[in-house]
C-alpha positions as CSV (number, residue, x, y, z in Angstrom):
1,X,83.7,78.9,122.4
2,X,84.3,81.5,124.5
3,X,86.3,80.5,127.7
4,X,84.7,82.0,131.5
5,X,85.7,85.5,132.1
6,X,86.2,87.1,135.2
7,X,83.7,87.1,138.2
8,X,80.5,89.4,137.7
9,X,80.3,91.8,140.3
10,X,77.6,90.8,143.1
11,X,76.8,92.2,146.5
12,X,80.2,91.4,147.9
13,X,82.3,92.8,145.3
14,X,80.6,95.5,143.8
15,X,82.2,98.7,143.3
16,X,80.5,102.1,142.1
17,X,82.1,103.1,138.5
18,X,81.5,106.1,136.0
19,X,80.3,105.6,132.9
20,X,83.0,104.4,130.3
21,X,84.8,106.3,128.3
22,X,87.8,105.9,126.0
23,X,90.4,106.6,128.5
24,X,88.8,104.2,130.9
25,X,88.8,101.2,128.5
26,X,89.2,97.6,129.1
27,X,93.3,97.4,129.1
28,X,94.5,94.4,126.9
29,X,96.4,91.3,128.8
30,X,98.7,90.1,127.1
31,X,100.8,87.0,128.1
32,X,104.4,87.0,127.0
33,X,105.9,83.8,127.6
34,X,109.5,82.0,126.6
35,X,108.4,78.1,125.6
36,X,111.4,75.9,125.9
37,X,114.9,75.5,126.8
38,X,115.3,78.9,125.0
39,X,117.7,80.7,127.7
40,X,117.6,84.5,125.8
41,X,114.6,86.5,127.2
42,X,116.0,90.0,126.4
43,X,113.3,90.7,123.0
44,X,110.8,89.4,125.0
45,X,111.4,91.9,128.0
46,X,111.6,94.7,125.2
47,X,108.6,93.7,123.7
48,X,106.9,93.3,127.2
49,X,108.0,96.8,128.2
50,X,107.0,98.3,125.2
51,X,103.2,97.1,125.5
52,X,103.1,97.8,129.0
53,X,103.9,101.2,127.8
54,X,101.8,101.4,125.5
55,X,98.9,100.9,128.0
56,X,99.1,97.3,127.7
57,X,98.5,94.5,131.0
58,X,101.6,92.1,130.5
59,X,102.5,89.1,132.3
60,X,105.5,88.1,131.9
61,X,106.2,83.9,132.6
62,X,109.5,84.1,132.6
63,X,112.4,81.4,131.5
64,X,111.8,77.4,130.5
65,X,108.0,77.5,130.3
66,X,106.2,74.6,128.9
67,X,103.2,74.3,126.6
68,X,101.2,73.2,129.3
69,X,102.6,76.4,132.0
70,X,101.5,79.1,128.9
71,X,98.3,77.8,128.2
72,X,97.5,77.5,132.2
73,X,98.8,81.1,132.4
74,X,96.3,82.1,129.6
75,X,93.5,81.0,131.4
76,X,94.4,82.0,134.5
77,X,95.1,85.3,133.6
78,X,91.9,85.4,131.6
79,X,94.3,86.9,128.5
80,X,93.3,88.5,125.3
81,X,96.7,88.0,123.8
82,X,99.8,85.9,124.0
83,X,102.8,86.5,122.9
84,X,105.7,83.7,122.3
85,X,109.3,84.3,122.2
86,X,111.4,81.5,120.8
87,X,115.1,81.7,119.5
88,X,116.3,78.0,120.0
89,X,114.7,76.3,116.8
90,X,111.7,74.2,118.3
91,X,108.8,76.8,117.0
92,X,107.3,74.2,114.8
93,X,107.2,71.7,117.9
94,X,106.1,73.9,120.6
95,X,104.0,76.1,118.8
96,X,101.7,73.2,117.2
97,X,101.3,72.2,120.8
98,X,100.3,75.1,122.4
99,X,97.6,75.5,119.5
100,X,96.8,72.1,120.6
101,X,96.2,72.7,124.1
102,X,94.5,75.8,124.0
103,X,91.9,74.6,121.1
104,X,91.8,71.5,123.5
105,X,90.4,74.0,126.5
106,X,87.8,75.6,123.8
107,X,89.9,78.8,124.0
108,X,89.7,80.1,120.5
109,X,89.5,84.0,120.9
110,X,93.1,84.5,122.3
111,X,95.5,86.2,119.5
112,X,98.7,84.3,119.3
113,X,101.7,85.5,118.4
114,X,105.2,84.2,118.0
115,X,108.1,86.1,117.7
116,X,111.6,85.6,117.0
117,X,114.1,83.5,114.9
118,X,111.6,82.1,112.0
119,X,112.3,81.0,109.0
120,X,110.0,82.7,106.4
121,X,109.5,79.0,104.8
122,X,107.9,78.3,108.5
123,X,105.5,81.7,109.0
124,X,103.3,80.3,106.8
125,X,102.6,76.8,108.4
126,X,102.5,78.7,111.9
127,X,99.5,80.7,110.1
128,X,98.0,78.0,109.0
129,X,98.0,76.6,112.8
130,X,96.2,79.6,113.9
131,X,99.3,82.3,114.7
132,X,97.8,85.3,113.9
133,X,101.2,87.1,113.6
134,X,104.9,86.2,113.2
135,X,107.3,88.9,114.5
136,X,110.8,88.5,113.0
137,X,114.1,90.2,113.7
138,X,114.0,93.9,112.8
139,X,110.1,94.1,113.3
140,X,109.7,97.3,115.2
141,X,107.9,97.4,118.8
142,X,105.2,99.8,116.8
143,X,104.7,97.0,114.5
144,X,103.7,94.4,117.4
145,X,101.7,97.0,119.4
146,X,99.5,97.8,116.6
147,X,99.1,94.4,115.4
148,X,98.3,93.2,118.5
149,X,95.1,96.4,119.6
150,X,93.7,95.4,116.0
151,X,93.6,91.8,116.3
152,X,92.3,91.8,120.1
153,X,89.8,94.5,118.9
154,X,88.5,92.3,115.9
């Protein structure tokens, strides 16, 4: 199920606009988000600069954001992508949940991906929840940008 997308344009809002082309694409939005107590936000400011770069819209949550915060954010920000950054441990309990709550909201066309301190026993079961990507240490910024056009393009 698709989830509502932005506002058509009607008489109050309309604006005059060429025809597309390649350089005037729909930019990708792209939610980067820190789920938990996890206080260390510096690969997910790389990796939030480095889309951004690479053309990218990025909204950054910031610190301490629960399940229920990411998932709002998603929605609100009408995102193709979202990106979750967890060190501390508690992947295979937040993750799980924000599967949960998204699939609970009918959103089931947003890429998720989850980077940082895995272990490979666990990318597997994160797959299997949905994840369409697991980002480990060492996976270059390329990698992630790449990943993350194809998938949304798919």
């Amino acid at each position: 199920m698709r989830r509502r997308g932005r506002p058509a344009c009607g008489p109050a809002n309309y604006t005059a606009h060429s025809p597309v082309s390649a350089s005037s694409e729909k930019k990708i939005r792209v939610v980067v988000a820190k789920p938990g107590l996890d206080g260390h936000d510096r690969g997910a400011k790389i990796i939030a600069r480095s889309l951004r770069d690479a053309g990218m819209e990025v909204i950054y949550t910031g610190l301490h954001q629960t399940p229920e915060q990411i998932v709002e954010t998603v929605i609100q920000e009408d995102a193709d992508a979202v990106g979750l950054s967890i060190l501390s441990g508690a992947h295979m309990t937040l993750v799980p949940k924000i599967m949960e709550l998204l699939g609970g909201q009918g959103i089931d066309d947003v890429v998720v991906t989850v980077g940082g301190t895995i272990p490979a026993d666990d990318v597997e079961e994160l797959k299997a929840l949905g994840v369409a990507e697991v980002f480990t240490p060492g996976t270059s910024t390329q990698y992630a940008i790449d990943f993350i056009r194809g998938a949304v393009r798919a």
